[in-house]
TIRO-581647 format. One line per field, with one value per atom (N, C-alpha, C, O, CB): atom name; x negated, z negated, y negated. Coordinates in steps of 0.1 Angstrom, whole numbers, m for minus. Each point is the difference from the previous one (the first is absolute). Glycine has a CB too. Layout:
BEGIN
a <- c(CA ...)
c1 <- c(X ...)
c3 <- c(Z ...)
c2 <- c(Y ...)
REM end
This chain:
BEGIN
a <- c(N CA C O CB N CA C O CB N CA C O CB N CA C O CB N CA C O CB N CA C O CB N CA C O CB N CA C O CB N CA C O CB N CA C O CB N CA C O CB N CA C O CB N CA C O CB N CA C O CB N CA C O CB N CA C O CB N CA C O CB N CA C O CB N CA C O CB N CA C O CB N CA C O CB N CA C O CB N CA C O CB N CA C O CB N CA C O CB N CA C O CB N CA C O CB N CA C O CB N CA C O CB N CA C O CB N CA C O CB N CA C O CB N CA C O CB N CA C O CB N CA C O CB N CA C O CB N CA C O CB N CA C O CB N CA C O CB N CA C O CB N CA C O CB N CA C O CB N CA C O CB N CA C O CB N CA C O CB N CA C O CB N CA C O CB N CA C O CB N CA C O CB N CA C O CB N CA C O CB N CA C O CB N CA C O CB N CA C O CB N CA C O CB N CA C O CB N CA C O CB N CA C O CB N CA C O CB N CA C O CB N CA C O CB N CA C O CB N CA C O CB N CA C O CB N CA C O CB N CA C O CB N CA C O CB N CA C O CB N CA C O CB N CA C O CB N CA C O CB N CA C O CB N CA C O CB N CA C O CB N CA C O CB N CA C O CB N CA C O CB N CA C O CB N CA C O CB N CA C O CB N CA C O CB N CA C O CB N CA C O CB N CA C O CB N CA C O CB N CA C O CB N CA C O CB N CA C O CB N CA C O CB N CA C O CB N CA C O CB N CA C O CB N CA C O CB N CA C O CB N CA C O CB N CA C O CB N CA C O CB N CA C O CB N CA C O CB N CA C O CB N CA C O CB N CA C O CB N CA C O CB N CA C O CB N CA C O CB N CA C O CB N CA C O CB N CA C O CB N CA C O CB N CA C O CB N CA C O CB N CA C O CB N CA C O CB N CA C O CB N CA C O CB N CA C O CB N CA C O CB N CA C O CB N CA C O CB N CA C O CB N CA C O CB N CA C O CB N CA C O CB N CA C O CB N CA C O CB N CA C O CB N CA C O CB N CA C O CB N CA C O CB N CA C O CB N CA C O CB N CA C O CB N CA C O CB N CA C O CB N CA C O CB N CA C O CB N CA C O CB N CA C O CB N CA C O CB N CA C O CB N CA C O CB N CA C O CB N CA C O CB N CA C O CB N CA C O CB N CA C O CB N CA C O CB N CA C O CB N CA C O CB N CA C O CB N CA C O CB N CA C O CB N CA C O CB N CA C O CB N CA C O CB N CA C O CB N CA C O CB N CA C O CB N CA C O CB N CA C O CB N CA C O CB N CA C O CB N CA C O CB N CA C O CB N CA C O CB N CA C O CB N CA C O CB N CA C O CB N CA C O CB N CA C O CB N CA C O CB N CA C O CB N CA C O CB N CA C O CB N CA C O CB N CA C O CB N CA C O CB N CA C O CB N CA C O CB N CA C O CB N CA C O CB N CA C O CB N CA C O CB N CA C O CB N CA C O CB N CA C O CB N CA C O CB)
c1 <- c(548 m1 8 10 m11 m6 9 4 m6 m8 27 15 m2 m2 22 m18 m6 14 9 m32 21 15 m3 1 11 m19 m5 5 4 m26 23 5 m9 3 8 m22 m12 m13 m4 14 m16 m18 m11 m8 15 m9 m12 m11 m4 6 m7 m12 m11 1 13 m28 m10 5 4 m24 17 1 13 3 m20 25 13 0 m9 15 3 1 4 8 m1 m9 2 15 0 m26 38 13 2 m6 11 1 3 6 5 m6 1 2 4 m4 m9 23 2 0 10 5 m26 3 1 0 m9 11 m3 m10 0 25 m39 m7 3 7 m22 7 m1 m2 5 m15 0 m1 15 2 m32 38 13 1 6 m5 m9 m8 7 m1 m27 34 2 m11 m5 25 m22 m12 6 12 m29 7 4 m17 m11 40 m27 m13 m7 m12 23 m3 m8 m6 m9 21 m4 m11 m15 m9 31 m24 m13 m7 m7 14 m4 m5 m14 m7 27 m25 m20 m8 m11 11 9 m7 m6 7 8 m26 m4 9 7 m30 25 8 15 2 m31 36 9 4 9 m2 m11 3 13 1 m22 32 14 m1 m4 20 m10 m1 15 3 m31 35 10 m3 m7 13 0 m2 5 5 m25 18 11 m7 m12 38 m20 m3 m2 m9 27 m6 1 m5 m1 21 m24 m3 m18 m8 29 m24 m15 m9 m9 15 m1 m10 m2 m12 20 0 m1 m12 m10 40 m22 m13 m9 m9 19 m15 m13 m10 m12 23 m5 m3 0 m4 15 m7 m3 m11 m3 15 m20 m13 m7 m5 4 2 m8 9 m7 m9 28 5 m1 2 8 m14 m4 m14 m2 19 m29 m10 0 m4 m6 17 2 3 m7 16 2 2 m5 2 5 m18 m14 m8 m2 1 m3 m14 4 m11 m1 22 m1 12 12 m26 1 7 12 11 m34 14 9 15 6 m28 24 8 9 m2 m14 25 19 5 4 7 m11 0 17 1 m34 43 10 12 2 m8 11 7 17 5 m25 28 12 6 m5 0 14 5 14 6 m23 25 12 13 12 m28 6 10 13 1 m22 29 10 2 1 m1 1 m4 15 1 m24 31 10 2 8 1 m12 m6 m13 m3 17 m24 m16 m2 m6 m7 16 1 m16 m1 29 m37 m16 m3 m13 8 15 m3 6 1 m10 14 7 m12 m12 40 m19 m12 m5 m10 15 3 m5 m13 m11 39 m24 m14 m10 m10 22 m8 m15 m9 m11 26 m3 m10 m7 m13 32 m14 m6 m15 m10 35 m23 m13 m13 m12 27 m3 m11 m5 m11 24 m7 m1 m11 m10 35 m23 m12 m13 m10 25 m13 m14 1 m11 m5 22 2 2 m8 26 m11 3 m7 4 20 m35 m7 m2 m10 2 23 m6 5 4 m3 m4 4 14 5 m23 23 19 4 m2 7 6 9 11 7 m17 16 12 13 m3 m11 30 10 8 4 m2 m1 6 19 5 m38 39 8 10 5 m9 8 9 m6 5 7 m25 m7 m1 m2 13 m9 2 m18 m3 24 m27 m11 m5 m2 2 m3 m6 3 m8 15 9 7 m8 m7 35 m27 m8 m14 m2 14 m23 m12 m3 m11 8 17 m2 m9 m10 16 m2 m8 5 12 m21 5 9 m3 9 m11 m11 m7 m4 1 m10 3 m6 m14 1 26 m36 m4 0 m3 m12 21 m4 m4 6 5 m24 m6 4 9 m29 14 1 m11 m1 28 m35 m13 2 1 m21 22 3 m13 m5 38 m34 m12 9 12 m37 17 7 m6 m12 18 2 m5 9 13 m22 m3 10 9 m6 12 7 10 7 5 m8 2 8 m11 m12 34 m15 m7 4 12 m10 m16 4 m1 m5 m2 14 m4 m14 m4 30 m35 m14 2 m3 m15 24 0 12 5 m27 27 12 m5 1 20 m27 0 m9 m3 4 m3 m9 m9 m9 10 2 m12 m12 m10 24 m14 m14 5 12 m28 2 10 m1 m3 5 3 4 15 8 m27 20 13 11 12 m23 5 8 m1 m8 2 13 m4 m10 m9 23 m17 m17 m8 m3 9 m10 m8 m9 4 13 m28 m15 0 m3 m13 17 m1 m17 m10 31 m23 m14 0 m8 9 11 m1 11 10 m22 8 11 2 m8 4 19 0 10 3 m7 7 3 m15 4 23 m34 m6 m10 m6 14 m7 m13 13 m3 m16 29 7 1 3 12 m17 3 m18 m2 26 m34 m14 1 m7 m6 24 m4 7 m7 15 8 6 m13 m3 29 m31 m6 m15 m8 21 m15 m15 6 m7 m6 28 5 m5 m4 4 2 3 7 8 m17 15 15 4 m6 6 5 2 m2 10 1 m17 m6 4 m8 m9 28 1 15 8 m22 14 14 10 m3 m11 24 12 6 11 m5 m9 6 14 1 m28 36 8 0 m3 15 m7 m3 3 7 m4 m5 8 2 m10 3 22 3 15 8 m27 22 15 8 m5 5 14 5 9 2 m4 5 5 12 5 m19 23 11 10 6 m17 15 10 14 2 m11 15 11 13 2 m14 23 9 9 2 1 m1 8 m3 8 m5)
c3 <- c(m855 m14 m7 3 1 m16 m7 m13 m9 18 m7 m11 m10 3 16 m34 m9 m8 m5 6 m2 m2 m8 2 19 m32 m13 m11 0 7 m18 m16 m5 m8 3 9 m10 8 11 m33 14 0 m4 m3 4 m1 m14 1 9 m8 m14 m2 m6 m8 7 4 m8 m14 m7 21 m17 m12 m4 m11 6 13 1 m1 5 8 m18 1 12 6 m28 28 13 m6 m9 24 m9 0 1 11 m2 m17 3 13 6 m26 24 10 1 m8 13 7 1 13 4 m23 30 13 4 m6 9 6 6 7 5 1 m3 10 10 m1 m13 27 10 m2 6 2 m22 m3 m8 m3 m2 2 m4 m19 m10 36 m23 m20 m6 7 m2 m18 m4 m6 m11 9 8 m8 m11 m2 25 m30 m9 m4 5 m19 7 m7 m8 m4 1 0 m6 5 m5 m10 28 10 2 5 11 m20 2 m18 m1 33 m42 m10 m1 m8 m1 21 m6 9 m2 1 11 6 m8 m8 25 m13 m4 7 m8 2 16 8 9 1 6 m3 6 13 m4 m19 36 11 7 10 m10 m5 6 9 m3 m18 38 14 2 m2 14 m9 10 11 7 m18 15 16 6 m6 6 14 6 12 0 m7 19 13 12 8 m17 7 15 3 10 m9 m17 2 6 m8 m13 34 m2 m6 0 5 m13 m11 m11 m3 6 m8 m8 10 m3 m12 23 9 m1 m6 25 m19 6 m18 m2 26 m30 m18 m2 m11 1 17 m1 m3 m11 24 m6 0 m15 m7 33 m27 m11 m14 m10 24 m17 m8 m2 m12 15 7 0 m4 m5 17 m10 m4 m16 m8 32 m27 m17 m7 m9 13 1 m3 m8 m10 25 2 m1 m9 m10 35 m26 m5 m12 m6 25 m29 m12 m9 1 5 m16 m5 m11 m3 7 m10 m9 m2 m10 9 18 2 11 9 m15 2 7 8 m2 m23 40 15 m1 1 25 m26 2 9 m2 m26 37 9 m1 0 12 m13 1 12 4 m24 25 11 m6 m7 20 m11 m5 11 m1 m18 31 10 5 m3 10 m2 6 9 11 m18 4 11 8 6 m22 15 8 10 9 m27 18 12 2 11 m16 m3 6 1 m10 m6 24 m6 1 m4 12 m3 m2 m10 m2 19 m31 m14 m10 m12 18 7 m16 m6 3 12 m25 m2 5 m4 m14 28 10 10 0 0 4 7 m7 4 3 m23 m9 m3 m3 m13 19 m2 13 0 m15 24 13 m4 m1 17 m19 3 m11 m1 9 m14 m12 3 m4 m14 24 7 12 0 m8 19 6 m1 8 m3 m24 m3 9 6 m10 7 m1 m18 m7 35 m30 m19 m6 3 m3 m10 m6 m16 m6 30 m30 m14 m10 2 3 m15 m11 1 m3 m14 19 1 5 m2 m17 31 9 m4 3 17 m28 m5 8 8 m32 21 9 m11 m10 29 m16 m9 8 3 m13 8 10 m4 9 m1 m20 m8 m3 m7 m1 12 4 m14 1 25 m45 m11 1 0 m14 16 m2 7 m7 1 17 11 m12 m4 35 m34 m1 m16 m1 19 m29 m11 1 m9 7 12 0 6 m3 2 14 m1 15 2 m30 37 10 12 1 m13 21 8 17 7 m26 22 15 0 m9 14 6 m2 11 11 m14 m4 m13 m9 3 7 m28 m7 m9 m9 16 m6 m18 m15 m3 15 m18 m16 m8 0 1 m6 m5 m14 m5 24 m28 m16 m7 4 m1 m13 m9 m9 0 1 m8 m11 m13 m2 17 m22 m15 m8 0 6 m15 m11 11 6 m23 17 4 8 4 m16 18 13 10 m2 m13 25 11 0 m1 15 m14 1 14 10 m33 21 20 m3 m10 21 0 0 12 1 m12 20 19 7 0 4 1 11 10 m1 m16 27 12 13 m1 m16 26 13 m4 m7 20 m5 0 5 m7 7 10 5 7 1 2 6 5 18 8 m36 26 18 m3 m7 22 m7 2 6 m4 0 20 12 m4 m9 29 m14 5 4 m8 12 8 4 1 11 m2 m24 m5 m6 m5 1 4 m7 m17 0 25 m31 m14 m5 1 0 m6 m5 m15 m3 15 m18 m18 0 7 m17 m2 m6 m11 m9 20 m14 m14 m8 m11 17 m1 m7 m3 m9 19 m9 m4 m10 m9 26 m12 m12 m17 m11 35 m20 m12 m2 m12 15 3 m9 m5 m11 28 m12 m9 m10 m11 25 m10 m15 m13 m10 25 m13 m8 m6 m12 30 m7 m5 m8 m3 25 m24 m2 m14 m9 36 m26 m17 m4 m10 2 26 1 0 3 6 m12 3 23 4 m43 46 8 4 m6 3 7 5 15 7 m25 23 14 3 m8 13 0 6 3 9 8 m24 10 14 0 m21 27 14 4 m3 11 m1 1 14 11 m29 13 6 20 1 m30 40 9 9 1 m3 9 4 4 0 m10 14 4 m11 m10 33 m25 m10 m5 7 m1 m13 m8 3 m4 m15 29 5 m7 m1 14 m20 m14 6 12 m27 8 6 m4 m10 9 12 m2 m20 m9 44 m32 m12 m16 m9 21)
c2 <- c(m243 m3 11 7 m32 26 14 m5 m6 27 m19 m4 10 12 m21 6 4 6 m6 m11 27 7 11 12 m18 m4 12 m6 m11 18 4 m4 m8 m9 30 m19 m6 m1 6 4 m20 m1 4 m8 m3 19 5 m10 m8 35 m26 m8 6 10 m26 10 9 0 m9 4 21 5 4 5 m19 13 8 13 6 m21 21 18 8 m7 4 11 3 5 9 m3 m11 4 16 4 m27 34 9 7 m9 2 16 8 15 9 m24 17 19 m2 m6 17 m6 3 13 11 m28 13 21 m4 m11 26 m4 m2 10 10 m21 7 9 19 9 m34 23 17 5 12 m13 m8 5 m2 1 18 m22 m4 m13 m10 17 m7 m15 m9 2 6 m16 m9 m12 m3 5 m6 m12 m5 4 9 m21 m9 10 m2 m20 37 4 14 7 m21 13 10 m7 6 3 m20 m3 m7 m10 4 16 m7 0 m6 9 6 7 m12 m4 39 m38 m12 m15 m6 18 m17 m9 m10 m7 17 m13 m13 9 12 m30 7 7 m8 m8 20 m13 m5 2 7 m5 m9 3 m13 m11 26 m6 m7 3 11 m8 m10 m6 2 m8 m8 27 0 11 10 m21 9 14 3 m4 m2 12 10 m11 m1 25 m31 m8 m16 m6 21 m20 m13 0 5 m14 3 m4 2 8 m17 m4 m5 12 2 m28 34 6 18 6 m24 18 9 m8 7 5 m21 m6 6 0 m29 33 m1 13 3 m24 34 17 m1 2 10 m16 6 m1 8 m14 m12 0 4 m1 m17 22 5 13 3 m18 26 8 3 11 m11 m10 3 m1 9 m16 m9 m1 12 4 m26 29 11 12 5 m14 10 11 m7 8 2 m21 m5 m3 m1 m8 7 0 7 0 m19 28 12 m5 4 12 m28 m8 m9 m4 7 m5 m9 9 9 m34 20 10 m10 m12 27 m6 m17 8 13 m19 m1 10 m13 m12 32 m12 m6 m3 11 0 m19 m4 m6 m11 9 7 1 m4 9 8 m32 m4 m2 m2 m9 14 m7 7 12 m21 3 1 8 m4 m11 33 11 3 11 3 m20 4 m11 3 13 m25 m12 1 m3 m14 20 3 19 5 m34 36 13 8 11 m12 m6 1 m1 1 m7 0 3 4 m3 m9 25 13 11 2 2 0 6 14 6 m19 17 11 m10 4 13 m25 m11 1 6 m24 11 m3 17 3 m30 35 17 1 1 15 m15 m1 m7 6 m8 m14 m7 7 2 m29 29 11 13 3 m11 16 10 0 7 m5 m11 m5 m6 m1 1 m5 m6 m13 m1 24 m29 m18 m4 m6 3 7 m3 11 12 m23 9 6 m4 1 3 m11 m6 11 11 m37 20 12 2 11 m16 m2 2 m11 m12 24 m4 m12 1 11 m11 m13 5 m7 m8 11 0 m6 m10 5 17 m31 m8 m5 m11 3 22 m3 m11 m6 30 m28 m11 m9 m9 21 m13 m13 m10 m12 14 9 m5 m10 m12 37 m12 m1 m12 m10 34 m26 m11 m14 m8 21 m13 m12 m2 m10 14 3 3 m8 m9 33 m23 m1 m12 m5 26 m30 m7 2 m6 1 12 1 m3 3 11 m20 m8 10 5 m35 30 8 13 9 m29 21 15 m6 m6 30 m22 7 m12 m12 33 m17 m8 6 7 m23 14 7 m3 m8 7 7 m3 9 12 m15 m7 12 m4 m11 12 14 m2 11 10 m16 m3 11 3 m3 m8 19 7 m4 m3 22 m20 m8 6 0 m25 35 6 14 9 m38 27 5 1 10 m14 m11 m7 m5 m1 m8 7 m6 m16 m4 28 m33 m12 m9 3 1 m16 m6 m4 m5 m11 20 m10 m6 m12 26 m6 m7 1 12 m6 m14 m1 m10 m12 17 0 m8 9 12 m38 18 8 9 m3 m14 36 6 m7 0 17 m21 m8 m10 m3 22 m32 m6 m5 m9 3 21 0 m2 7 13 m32 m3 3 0 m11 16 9 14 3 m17 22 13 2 4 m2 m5 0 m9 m5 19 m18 m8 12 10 m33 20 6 m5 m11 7 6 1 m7 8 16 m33 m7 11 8 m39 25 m1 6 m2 m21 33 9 m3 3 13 m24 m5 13 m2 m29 42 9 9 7 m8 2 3 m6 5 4 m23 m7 0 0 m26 26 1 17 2 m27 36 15 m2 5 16 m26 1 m6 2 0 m13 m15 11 4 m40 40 9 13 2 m8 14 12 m5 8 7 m26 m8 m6 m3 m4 7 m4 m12 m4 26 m29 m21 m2 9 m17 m3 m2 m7 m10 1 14 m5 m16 m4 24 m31 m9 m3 m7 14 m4 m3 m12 m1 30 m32 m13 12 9 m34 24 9 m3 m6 10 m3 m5 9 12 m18 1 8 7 m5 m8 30 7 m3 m10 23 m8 m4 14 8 m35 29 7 2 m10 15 8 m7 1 6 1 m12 m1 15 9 m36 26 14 m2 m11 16 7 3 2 11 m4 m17 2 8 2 m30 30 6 m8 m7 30 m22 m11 m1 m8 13 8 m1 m10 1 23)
REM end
């Protein structure tokens, strides 16, 4: 069971909380490294959990396959007890082409995770953009293979970045995300 050791909840139509990471290319990102994007796919997730491998792949394809939407990776965990998720690791998996999104970022003070309200890895958040800001349309399962090696039927990250890029409003049950839990750090 994963113990919920966040500031908050977001809800549809929420603003995507602000941000400064560092990514893997040594770059700072924020909400407004992605203002040309139509949607914005921020994943909770890191190097060593399963569940969150079992989800490269198709995060990477999201990636490739749409020009409009920014798949960008957060990595909050606890790298000095998990050390497969510093950010010399997350360059490596990037470096190898295991991680292929538009940006893998380190969320080493863990502001951010706690901000959005994210509890596992992987936990999505799909936000459109309206106007200015990025709004919540989706927080729940990329698809729904439940294990690791489970086969995937239905991709509900995907039927929500078409519903977004088709300028529907999202239509799907949020389910909550599942995976391992986010390696908070003691302090």
């Amino acid at each position: 069971m994963v113990l919920k050791e966040s500031e908050s909840e977001l809800e549809a139509g929420d603003p995507a909380p602000e941000f400064e990471l560092e990514g893997v290319d040594g770059e700072t990102y924020s909400l407004d490294s992605f203002a040309d994007d139509e949607a914005l796919l921020l994943v909770f997730t890191c190097n060593h959990c399963p569940y969150a491998q079992a989800k490269f792949d198709l995060l990477n394809e999201l990636a490739a396959e749409y020009d409009d939407v920014a798949v960008v990776g957060i990595n909050p965990n606890d790298a000095e007890e998990y050390p497969d998720d510093s950010i010399d690791q997350m360059r490596e998996y990037v470096d190898d082409g295991k991680v292929d999104y538009d940006a893998y970022l380190r969320d080493e003070r863990q502001d951010v995770a706690r901000a959005y309200g994210a509890v596992c890895t992987p936990d999505p958040f799909l936000f459109a953009r309206d106007d200015d800001e990025f709004e919540l349309v989706y927080h729940g399962r990329l698809d729904d293979a439940l294990n690791p090696d489970d086969e995937p039927t239905r991709f509900h990250v995907r039927e929500a970045i078409e519903s977004v890029l088709a300028g529907t409003s999202v239509d799907l049950e949020w389910q909550p995300s599942r995976g391992c839990s986010i390696k908070w750090k003691d302090d």
